[in-house]
N, C-alpha and C positions, 0 to 999 in steps of 0.2 A: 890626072889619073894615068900610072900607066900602061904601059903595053899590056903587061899580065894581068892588070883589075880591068881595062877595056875586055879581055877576053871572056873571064871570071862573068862579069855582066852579060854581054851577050850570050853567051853559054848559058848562064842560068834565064836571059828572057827568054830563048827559043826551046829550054825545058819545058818553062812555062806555059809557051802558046803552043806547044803541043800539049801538055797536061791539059792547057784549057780546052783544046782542038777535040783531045779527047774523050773528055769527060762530056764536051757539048755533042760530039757526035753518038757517045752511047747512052746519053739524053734521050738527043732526036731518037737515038733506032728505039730504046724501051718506049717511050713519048709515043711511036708508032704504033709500036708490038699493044701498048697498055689500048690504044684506040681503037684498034684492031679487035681486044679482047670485051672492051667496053660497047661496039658495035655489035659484036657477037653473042655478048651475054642480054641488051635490048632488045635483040631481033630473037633470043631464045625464049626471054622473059614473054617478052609478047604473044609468041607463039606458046608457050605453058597457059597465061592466063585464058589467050582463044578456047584452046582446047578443055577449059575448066569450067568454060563459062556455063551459068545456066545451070541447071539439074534436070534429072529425069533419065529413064534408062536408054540407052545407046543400041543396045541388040536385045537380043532374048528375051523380047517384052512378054511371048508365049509361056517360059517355062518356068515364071513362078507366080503366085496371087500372095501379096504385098499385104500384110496387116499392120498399120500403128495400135500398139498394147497397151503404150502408159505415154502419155505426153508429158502430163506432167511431174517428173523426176525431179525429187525436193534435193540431189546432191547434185556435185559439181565434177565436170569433167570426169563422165564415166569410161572405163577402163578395163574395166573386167566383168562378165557373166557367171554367174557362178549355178548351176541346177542341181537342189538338193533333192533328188529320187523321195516316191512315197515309200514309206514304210509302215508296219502294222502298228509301231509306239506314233506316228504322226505322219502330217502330210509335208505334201513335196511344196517347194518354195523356187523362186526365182530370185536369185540375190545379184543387186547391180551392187558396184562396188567403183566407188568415184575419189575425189582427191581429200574432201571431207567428212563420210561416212559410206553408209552400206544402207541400200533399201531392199525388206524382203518381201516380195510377191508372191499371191498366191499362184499356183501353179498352174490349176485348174482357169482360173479369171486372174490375168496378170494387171489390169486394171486397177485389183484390190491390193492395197499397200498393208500386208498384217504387221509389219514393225519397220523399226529403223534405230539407227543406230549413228552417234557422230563421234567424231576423231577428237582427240584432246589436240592433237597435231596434224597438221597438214599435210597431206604425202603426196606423192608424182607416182602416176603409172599405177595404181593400186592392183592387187591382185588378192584373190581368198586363197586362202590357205589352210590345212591344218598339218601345226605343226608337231603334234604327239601324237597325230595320228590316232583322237579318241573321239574322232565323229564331230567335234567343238572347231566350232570356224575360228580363224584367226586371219589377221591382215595385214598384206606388206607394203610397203610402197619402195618399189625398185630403183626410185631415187634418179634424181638428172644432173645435171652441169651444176645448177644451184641451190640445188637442195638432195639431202643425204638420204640414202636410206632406211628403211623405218620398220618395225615390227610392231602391230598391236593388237592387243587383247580383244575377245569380241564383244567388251563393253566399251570399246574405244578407249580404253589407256593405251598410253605406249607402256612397253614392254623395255624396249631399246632403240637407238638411235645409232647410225655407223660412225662415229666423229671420233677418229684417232689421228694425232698428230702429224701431219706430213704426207696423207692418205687424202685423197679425195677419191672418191667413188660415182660414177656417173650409171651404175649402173648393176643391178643386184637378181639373179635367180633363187628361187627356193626348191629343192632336190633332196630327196634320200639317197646319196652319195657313196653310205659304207652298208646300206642294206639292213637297219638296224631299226625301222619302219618309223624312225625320226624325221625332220630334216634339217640339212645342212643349208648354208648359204652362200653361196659363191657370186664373188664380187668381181666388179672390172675395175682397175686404179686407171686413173685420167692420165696421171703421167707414168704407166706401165706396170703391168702386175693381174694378176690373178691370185685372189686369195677367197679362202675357204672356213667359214667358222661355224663354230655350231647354235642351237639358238640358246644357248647362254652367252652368246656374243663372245666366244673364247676362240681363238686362232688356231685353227688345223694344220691350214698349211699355205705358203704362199709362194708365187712361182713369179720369176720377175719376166715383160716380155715389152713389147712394144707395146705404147699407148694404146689403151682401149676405149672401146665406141658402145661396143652391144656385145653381150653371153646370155648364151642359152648352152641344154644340157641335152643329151642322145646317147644311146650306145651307140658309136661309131664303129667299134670293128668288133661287135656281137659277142661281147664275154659273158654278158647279162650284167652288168656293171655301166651307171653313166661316166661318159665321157664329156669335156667339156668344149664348144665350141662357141670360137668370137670372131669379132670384127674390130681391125685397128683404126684407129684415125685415120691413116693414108688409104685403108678402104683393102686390107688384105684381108682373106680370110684362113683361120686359123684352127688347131683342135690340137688336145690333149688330152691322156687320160686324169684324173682324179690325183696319182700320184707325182702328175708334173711329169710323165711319159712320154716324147710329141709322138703322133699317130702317122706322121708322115715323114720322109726322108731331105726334101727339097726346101733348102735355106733361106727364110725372108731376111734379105739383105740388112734393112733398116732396122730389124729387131736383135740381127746377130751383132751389130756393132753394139749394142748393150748386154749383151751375154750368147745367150741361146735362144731361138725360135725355129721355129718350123712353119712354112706355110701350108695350107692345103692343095692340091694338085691343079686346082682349078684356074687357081694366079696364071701360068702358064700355057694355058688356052686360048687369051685375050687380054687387052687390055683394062677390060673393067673395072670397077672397082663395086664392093660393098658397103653401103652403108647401114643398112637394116636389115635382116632378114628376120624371118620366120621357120620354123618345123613345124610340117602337117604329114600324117598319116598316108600313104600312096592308098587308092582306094582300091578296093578289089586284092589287094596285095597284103597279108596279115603279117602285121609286124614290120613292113616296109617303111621308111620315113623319107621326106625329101625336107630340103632346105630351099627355100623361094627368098628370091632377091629380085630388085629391080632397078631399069634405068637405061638410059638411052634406047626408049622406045619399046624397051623387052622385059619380058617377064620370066626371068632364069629359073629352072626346076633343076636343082643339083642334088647327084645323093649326097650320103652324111661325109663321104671324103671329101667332098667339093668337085667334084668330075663334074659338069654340067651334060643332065640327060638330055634336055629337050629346052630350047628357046620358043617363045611365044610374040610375036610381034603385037604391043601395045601401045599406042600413041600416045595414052596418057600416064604411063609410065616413067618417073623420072627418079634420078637415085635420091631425090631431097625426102622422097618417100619415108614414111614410116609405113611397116609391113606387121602385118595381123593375119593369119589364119586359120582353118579347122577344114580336115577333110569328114566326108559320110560317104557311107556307102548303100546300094540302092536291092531290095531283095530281088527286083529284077536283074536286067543288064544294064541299067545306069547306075556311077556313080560319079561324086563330082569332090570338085574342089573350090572352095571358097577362098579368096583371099580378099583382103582390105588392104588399100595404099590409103595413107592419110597424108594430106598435105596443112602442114600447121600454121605456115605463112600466110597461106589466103583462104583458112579455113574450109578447106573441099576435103571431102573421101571417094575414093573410087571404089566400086565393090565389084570384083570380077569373082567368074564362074569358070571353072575348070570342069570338061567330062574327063571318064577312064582313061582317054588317048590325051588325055593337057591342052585341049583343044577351048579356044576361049570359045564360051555359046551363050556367056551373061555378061553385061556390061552395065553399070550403071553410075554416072556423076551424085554424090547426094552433098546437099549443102550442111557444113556444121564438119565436126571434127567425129567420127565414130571409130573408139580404137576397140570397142569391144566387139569380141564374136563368141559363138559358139552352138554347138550342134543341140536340140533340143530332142528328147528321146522320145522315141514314138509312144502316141498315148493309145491308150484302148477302144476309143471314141471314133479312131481315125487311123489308125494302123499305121500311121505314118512320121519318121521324124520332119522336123522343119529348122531352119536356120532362123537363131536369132543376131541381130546384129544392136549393139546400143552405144548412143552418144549423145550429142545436143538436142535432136529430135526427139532424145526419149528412147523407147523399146520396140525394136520392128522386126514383128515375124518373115518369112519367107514359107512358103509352102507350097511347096513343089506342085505343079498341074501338070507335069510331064504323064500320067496316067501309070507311073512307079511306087512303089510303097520306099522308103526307105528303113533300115535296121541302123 
């Protein structure tokens, strides 16, 4: 060999045992970092399950008396509350609304199952609806990672199903949009996009953004028109009007390298992120809404721009969360706010209680998954509304003993 291929050789081995030097030291340092992360996520996990463990109320055993209504609920994975008022043509009902059908209860004794109804198809998330807005219930199911969303009749046909080419949908609202007392559907795409159709399943409109998680709909800057707001994968939070308008001026990075987006104001307060929210009614406050989120111990109360008004320290708060809930308000000087964290992993919910100030003064671990809430309207009997909450347990009142009536 000579002079120049002996160089050739040694030049390229000590390429080499530096390449390998390298590659095995940023081995070792991820190798660390990943141990590090893995240590951190065991010692978080364990302290999540601690904190889980067990049922039964945590504080404010005082201010409510706890009824189970119906244990036994012939559907699956209920979802949605739906209360249909009495009227002089008929009486009022209780409609749970699950992954397989709809049971309706009577109003008066919830106990009494007067009908039911089952899906030709299986949905995620269900929610009632009506969609002509001619008093006739109708049902959706808002659809998850793997499985689409659904429209159906209130004899359990489907109607329509969301399966268009290239579209995956993880996630679906129903809203009167143009004011027209129909509604419209707005959808979140998994790999980016916001779109709008009507419920002939015809395309409105569709607006391209970063990947999506969760939408919901609010008038965000008070035209009397919804506005539409979400949550991306990486956990920003976002809004727009209807027209594909953004509501805000401040760039989310990762969404503008694919076109346009706009995040909401609140990105830039901290480092949080969203994964689920909810919109509940500010109480005492007409027409007010706020946006509740959760995680890293807190329970964020943001208005509908995303500003964060008031943080709430919760320990068992964690952003794996799914969020559920409904504000009332009280004819006295109380009024409260209910939210649900559902944890799906290890089958827990958390029910917390919000007063007028955001102030947590109810707490309770229940075992089972319960995504359903909602406010139950005060009867004549008792002048009083009460909270229902429903899931694996069935149907469970709340009613207030604070010595309040609620409206």
């Amino acid at each position: 060999m000579d002079r120049r291929s002996k160089i050739i050789v040694i030049t390229a081995t000590l390429i080499m045992w530096v390449l390998v030097g390298s590659i095995v030291g940023v081995g070792v340092y991820f190798g660390e970092k990943f141990e590090e992360q893995m240590e951190k996520f065991e010692e978080d996990s364990a302290l999540f399950m601690e904190r889980l463990e067990g049922e039964g109320v945590i504080s404010g055993d005082e201010l409510f008396s706890k009824t189970v209504l119906n244990e036994e609920v012939l559907i699956s994975n209920i979802t949605d509350i739906f209360i249909r008022p009495k009227t002089p043509l008929g009486e009022g009902e209780i409609i749970l609304a699950g992954s397989n059908g709809a049971i309706f209860l009577d109003l008066d004794d919830p106990s009494v199952v007067n009908s039911s109804v089952y899906f030709e198809d299986d949905a995620d998330f269900v929610e009632v609806i009506d969609v002509e807005g001619d008093g006739v219930e109708e049902f959706m199911g808002r659809g998850c990672w793997c499985k689409p969303p659904i429209v159906i009749d209130s004899a359990g046909e489907t109607i329509w199903k969301y399966e268009r080419a290239g579209e995956k949908v993880v996630d679906m609202v129903a809203a009167d949009m143009d004011g027209d007392g129909e509604l419209e559907f707005v959808s979140a795409l998994r790999d980016g996009g916001i779109r709008i159709i009507d419920r002939n399943d015809k395309k409105i409109f569709k607006k391209k953004t970063s990947p999506v998680r969760h939408v919901e709909v609010a008038d965000v800057d008070g035209d009397g028109r919804l506005d539409i707001i979400f949550t991306t994968i990486s956990g920003r939070l976002l809004a727009m009007d209807s027209l594909g308008k953004w509501l805000s001026t401040v760039k989310d990075t990762e969404a503008s390298a694919l076109g346009d987006s706009t995040e909401l104001s609140s990105i830039k307060e901290g480092e949080f992120k969203v994964k689920d929210f909810t919109i509940v009614a500010r109480p005492k406050v007409d027409g007010e809404e706020f946006i509740v989120s959760a995680g890293d111990g807190v329970v964020r109360f943001h208005d509908l721009f995303g500003k964060v008004v008031k943080e709430v320290s919760v320990e068992r708060a964690y952003g794996s969360a799914d969020i559920r809930g409904v504000g009332f308000e009280s004819v006295g000087e109380n009024a409260y706010v209910a939210v649900l964290l559902v944890y799906t992993g290890v089958e827990k919910s958390v029910l917390l209680v919000f007063d007028e100030d955001l102030s947590l003064v109810y707490e309770e671990v229940l075992e089972g998954l319960y995504y359903a809430i909602a406010k139950e309207p005060a009867r004549v009997s008792d002048g009083a509304d009460t909270l229902l909450i429903g899931g694996q347990g069935g149907l469970i009142r709340y009613a207030l003993t604070d010595g309040t009536e609620l409206q």
